[in-house]
C-alpha positions as a printed NumPy array, in Angstrom:
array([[138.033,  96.061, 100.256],
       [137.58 ,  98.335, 103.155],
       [140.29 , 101.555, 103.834],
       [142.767, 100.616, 106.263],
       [141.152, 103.591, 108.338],
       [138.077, 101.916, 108.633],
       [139.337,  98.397, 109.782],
       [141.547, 100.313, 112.328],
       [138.026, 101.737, 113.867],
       [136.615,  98.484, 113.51 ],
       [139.043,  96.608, 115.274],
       [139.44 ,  99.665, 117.996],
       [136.026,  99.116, 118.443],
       [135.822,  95.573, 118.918],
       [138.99 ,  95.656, 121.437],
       [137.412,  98.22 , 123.496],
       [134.064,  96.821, 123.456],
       [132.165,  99.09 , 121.545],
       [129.259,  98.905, 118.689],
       [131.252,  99.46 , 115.457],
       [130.108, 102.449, 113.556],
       [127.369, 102.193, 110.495],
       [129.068, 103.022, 107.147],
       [126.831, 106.034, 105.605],
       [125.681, 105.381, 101.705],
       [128.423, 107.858, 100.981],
       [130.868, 105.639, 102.333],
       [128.978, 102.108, 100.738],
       [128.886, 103.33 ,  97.515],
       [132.49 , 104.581,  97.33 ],
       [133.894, 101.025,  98.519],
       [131.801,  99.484,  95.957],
       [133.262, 101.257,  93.701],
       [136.446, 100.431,  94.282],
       [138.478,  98.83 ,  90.87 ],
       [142.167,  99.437,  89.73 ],
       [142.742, 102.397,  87.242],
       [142.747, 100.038,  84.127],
       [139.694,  98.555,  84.963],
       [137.637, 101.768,  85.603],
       [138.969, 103.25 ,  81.722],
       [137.856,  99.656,  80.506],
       [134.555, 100.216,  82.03 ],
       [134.513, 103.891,  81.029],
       [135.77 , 103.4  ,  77.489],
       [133.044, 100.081,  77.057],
       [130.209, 102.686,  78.719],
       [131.17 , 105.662,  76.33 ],
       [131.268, 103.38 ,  73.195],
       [127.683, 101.723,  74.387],
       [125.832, 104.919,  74.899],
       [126.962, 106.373,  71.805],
       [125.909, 103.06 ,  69.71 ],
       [122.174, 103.673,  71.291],
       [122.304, 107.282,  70.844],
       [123.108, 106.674,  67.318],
       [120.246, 103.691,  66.961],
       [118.097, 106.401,  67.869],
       [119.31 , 108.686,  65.656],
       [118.504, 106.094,  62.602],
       [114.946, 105.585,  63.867],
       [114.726, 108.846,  64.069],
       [112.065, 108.344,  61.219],
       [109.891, 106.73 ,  63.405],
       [109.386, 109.661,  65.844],
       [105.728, 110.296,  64.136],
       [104.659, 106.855,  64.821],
       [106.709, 105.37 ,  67.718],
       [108.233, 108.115,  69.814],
       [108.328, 105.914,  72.732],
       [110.881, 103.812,  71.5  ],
       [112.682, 106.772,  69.995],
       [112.862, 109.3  ,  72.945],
       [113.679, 105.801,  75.366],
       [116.585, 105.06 ,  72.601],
       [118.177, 108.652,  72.855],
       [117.645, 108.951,  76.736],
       [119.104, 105.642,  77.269],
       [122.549, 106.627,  75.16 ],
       [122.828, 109.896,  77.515],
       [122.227, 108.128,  80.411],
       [124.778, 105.145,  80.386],
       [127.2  , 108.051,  78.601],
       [126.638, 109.974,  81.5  ],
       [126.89 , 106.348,  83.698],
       [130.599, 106.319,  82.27 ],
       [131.908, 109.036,  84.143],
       [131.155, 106.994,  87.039],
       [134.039, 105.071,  86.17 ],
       [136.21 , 107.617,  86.198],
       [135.843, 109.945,  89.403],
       [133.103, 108.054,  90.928],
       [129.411, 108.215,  91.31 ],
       [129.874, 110.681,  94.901],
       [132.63 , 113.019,  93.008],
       [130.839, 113.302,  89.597],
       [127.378, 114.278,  91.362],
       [129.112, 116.891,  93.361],
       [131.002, 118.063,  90.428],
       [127.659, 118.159,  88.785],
       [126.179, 120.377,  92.189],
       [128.809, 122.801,  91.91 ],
       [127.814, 126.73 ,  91.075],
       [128.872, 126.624,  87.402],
       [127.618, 123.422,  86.486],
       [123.9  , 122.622,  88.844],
       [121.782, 124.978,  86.636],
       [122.502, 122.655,  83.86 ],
       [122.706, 119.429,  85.29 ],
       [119.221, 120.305,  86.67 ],
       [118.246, 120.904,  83.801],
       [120.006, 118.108,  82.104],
       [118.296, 115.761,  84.199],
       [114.837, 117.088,  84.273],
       [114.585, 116.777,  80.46 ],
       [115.849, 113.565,  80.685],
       [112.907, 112.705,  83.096],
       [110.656, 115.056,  81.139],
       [111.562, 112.933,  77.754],
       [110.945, 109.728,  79.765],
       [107.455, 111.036,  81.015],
       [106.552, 112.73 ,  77.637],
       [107.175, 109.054,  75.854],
       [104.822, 107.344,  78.632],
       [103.063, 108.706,  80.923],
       [ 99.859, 109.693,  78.406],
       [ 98.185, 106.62 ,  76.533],
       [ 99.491, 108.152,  73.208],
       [102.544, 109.559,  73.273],
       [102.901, 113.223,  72.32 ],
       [106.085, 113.327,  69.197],
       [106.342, 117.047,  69.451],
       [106.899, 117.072,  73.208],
       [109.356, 114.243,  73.129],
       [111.36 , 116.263,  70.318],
       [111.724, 119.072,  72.578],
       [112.706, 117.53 ,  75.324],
       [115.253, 116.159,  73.683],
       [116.317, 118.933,  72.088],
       [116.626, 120.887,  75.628],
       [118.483, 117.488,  76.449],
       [121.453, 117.803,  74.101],
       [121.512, 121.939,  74.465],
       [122.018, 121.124,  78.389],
       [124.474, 118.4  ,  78.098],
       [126.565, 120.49 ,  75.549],
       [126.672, 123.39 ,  77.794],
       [127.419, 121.163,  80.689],
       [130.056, 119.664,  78.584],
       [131.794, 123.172,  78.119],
       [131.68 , 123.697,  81.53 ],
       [134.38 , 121.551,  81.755],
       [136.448, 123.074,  79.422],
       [138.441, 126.812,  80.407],
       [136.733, 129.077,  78.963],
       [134.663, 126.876,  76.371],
       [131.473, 128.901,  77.378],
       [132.96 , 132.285,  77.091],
       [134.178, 131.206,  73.496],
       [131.148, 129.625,  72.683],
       [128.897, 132.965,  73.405],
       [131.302, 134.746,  71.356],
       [130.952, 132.93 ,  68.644],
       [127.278, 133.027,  68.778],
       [127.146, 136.695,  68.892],
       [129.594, 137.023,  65.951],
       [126.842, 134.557,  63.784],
       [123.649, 136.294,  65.085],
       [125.031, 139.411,  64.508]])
């Protein structure tokens, strides 16, 4: 349902005449996602619960890496992504990707994302698919989406550095 703003320019610009204005994606997007509060935790809780079930498919074919590591690297990178798709539900998709843009979080949502592509491309993109490379891509996958995770958190990344100094050293 359009914003009341928007049908007031709408019907401004129909009284006076004038071309209504084109809605950006921006806009589109955000008044598709429109839903009550209780709907978008339904739809976050049922996304959550989904992408953890594949992640943890994956996890028990996680002996078939060596022969089929296709099927295991889509698995994984499927779980992440409708995990990540869940957050959607609860900010948004335009407020989640600028959270994800801002100066403490882009370097690993970059990076988050790349490996996610990287796995993807690793599992198809050559006529036999290379097991090794899809392990470390997935690897660098959870290791970004943990420390984007923490970002979240106060101080969770100071913490977490201090604790890994105080086991390496």
């Amino acid at each position: 349902m359009p914003s009341f703003g928007k049908r007031a320019r709408r019907y401004r610009a129909q009284l006076l005449g004038e071309e209504p204005e084109e809605d950006t994606l921006a806009e589109e997007i955000n008044e598709l996602c429109t839903c009550s509060y209780k709907t978008r935790l339904y739809g976050f809780i049922a996304c959550v619960c989904l992408g953890m079930c594949i992640s943890f498919i994956s996890f028990l074919s996680f002996g078939t890496v060596a022969t089929r590591p296709a099927q295991w690297a889509t698995l994984y990178t499927l779980g992440n992504i409708v995990s990540l798709a869940a957050t959607f539900f609860l900010v948004g998709p335009m407020r989640q990707i600028r959270q994800m843009t801002k100066p403490t979080r882009y370097i690993a949502a970059i990076i988050y994302v790349l490996s996610l592509i990287g796995t993807l491309c690793a599992a198809f993109i050559p006529e036999k698919p290379n097991a090794l490379l899809c392990i470390v891509c997935v690897i660098v996958q959870f290791c970004a989406l943990f420390w984007y995770s923490l970002s979240y958190i106060p101080f969770a990344r100071r913490m977490f550095k201090s604790c890994a100094k105080t086991i390496i050293v």
